[in-house]
C-alpha positions as a printed NumPy array, in Angstrom:
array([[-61.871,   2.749, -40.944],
       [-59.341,   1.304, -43.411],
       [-57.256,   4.198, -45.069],
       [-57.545,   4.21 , -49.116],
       [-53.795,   5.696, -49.439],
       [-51.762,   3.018, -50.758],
       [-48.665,   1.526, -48.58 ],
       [-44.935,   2.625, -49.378],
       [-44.5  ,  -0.876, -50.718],
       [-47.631,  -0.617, -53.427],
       [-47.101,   2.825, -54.781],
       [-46.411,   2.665, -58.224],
       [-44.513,   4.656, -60.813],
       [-46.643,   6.142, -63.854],
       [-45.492,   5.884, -67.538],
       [-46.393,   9.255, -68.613],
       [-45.036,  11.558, -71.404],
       [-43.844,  15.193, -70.772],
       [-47.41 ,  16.851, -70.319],
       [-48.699,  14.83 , -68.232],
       [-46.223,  14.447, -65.728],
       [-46.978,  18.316, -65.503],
       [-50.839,  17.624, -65.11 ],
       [-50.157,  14.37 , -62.678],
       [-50.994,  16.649, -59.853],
       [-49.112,  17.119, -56.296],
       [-46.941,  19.648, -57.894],
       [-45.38 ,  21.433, -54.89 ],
       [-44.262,  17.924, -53.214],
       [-42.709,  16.441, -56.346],
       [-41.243,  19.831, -57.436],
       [-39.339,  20.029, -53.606],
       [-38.643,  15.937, -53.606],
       [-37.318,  16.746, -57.009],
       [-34.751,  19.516, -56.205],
       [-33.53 ,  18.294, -53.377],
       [-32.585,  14.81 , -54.297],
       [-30.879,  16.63 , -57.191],
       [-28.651,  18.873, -54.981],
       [-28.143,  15.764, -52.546],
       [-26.872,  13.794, -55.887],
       [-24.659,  15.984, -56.765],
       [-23.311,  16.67 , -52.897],
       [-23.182,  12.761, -53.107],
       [-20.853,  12.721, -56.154],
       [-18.772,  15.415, -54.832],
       [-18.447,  13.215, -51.202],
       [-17.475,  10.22 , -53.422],
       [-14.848,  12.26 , -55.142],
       [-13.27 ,  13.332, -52.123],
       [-13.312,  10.137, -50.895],
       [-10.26 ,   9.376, -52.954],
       [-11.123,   5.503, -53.217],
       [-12.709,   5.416, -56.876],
       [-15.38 ,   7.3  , -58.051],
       [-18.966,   6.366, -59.46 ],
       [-18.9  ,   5.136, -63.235],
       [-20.   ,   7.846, -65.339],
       [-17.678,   9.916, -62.952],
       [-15.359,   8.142, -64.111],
       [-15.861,   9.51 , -67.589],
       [-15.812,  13.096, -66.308],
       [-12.573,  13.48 , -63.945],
       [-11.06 ,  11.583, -67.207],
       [-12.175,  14.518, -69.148],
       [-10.761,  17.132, -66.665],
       [ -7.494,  15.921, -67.542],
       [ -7.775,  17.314, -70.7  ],
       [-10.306,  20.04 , -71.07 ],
       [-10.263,  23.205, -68.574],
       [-12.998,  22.873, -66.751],
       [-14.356,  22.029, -62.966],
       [-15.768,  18.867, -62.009],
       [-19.476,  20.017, -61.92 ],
       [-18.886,  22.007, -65.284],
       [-17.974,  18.421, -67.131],
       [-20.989,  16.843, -65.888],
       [-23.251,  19.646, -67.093],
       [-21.712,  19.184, -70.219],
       [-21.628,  15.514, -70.851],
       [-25.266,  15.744, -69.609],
       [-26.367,  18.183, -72.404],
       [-24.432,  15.402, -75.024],
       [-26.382,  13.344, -73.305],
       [-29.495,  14.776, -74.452],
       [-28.593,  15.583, -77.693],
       [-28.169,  11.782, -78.   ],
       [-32.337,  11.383, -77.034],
       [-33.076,  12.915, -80.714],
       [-32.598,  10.004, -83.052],
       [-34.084,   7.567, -80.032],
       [-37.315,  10.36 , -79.729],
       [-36.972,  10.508, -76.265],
       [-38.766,  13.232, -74.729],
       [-37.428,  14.854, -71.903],
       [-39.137,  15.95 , -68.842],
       [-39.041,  19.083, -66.044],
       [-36.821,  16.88 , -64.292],
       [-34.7  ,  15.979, -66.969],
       [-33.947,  19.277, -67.969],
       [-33.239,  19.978, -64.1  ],
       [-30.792,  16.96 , -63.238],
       [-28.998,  18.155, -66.418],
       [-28.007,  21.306, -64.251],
       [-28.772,  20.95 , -60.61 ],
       [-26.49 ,  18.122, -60.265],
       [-23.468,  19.103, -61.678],
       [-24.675,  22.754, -59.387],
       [-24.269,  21.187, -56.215],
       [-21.28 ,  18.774, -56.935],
       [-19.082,  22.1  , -57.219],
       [-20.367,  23.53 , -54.381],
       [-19.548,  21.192, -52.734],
       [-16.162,  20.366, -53.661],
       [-15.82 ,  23.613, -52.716],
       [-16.746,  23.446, -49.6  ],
       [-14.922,  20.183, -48.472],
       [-11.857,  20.084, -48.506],
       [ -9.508,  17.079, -49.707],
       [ -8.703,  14.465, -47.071],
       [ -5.978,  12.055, -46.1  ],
       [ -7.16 ,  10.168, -43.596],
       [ -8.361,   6.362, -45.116],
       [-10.737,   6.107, -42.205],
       [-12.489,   9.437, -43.032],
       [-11.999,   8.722, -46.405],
       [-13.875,   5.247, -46.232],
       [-16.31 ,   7.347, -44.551],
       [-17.07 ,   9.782, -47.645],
       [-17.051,   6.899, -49.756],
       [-19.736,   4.465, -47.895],
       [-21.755,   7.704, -47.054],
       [-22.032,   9.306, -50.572],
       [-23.15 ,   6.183, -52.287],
       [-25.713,   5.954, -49.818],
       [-26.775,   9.193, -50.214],
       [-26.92 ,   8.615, -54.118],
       [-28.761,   6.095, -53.158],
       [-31.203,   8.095, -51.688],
       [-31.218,  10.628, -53.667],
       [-31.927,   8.392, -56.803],
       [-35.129,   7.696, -55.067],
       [-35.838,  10.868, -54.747],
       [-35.691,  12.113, -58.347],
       [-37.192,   9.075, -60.02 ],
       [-40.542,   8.835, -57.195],
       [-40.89 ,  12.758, -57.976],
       [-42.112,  11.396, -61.481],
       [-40.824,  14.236, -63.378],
       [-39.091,  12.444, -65.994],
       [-35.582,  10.873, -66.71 ],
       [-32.338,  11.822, -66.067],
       [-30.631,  12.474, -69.204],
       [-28.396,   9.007, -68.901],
       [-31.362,   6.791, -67.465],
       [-33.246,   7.921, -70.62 ],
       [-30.315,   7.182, -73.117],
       [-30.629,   3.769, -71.041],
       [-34.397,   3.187, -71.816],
       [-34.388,   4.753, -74.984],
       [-31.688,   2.433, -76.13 ],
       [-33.582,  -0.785, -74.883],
       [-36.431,   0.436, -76.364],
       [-34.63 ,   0.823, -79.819],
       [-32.411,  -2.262, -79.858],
       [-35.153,  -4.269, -78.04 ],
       [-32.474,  -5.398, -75.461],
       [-33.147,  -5.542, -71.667],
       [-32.753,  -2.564, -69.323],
       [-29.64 ,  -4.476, -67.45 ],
       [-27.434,  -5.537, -70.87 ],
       [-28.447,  -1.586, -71.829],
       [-27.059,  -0.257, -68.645],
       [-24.333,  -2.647, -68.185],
       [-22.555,  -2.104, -71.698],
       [-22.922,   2.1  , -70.754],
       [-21.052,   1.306, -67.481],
       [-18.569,  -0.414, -68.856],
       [-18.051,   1.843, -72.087],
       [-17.984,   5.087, -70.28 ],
       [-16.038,   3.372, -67.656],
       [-13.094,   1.848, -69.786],
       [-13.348,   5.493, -71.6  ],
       [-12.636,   7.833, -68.608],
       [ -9.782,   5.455, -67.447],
       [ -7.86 ,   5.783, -70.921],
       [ -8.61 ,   9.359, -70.602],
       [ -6.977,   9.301, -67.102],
       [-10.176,   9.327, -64.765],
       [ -9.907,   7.619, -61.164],
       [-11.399,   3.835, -61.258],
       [-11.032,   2.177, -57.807],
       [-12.834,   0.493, -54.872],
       [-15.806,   2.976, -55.126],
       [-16.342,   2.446, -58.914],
       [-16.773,  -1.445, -58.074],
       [-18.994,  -0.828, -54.623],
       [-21.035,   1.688, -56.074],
       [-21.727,  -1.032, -59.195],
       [-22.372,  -3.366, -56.942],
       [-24.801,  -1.176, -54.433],
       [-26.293,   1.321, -56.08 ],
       [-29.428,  -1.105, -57.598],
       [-29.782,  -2.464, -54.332],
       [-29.99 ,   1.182, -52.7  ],
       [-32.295,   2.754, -54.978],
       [-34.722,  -0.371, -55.063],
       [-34.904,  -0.086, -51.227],
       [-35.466,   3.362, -51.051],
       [-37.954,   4.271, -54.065],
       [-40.849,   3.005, -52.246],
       [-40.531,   5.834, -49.594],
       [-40.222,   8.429, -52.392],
       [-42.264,   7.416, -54.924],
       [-45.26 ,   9.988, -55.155],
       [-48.697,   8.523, -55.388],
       [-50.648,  10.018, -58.013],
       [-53.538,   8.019, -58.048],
       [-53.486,   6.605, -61.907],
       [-55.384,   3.952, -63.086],
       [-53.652,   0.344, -63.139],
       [-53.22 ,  -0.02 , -66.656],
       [-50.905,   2.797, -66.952],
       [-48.552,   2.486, -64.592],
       [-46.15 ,  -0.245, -64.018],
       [-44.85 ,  -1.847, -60.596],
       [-42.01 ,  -0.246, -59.281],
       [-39.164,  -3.157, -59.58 ],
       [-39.277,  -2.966, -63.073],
       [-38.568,   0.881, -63.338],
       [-34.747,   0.016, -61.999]])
């Protein structure tokens, strides 16, 4: 008997507003998948951090901040996030559960786990850190978006800008890169090897990886769109 459960490879992502990501079903799966590719995105920033090789763009933006306002690491993102948001009003973006979560969670776990490893030295180890945590974010970028729970509060600036200006998704997200980016390095943030590979690899990554995360709820065709076009 043929099974009726779609492949990895034709599970789609849903365009659904607030509500009825909440009524999409599946709760306790997408709630967990949710959560923990949070915590494992911000372990994967922290990782990069540590590396000491460059860190990931928006990154970027907040160790530039540190410089100048006293406060940790995962306290900055939190912050920036919530500016973030506050930026969805005049683009009437509505934000999900899981907006409202990788707001938080992420910038959570990055300070725990600063906390928890220490600075290194060694460039071998260090290379390590780097190459694993943009994998992980990687991963973990999978994770949130196939929980179908909404945006995080940059990828919705992202869309809600395209949407606005009627630009594509990849001018959008390229001219954010590069603004926060140039930004955090005037403001004294750490731009290096990592900010360039995880440019480069993080699209790659995700795409790869969203198929084995992306929760099937079972929605008609029409409203739901093919998964390479959601990156």
């Amino acid at each position: 008997m043929t099974s009726s459960r779609p492949t990895p490879e034709r599970r789609q992502l849903a365009n659904l507003g607030p509500l009825q990501q909440l009524r999409a079903g599946r709760m306790t799966r997408r709630l967990v998948q949710l959560v923990v590719g949070l915590a494992i995105y911000g372990m994967s920033m922290a990782l990069v951090i540590r590396g000491a090789l460059g860190v990931i763009p928006w990154d970027v933006l907040h160790t530039g901040l540190i410089q100048h306002i006293p406060v940790s690491f995962g306290q900055m993102t939190i912050l920036v996030s919530l500016t973030v948001l506050l930026m969805w009003v005049p683009l009437r973006q509505m934000p999900g559960l899981g907006t409202v979560a990788n707001a938080f969670l992420v910038g959570i776990a990055a300070d725990i786990t600063l906390a928890l490893v220490p600075p290194v030295e060694d460039l071998a180890v260090r290379g390590v850190l780097l190459v694993g945590g943009i994998t992980l974010n990687g991963m973990a970028t999978a994770m949130y978006i196939g929980s179908q729970l909404g945006p995080g509060p940059r990828d919705g600036l992202m869309t809600g800008l395209s949407r606005v200006s009627g630009r594509s998704i990849r001018l959008v997200r390229t001219a954010m890169e590069v603004t926060v980016v140039a930004l955090g390095w005037a403001l004294g943030g750490a731009v290096g090897l990592g900010t360039v590979l995880y440019a480069v690899a993080i699209g790659p990554l995700a795409q790869l990886m969203l198929p084995w995360f992306t929760v099937d709820l079972r929605l008609p065709a029409p409203e739901s769109d093919d998964i390479p076009s959601a990156l």
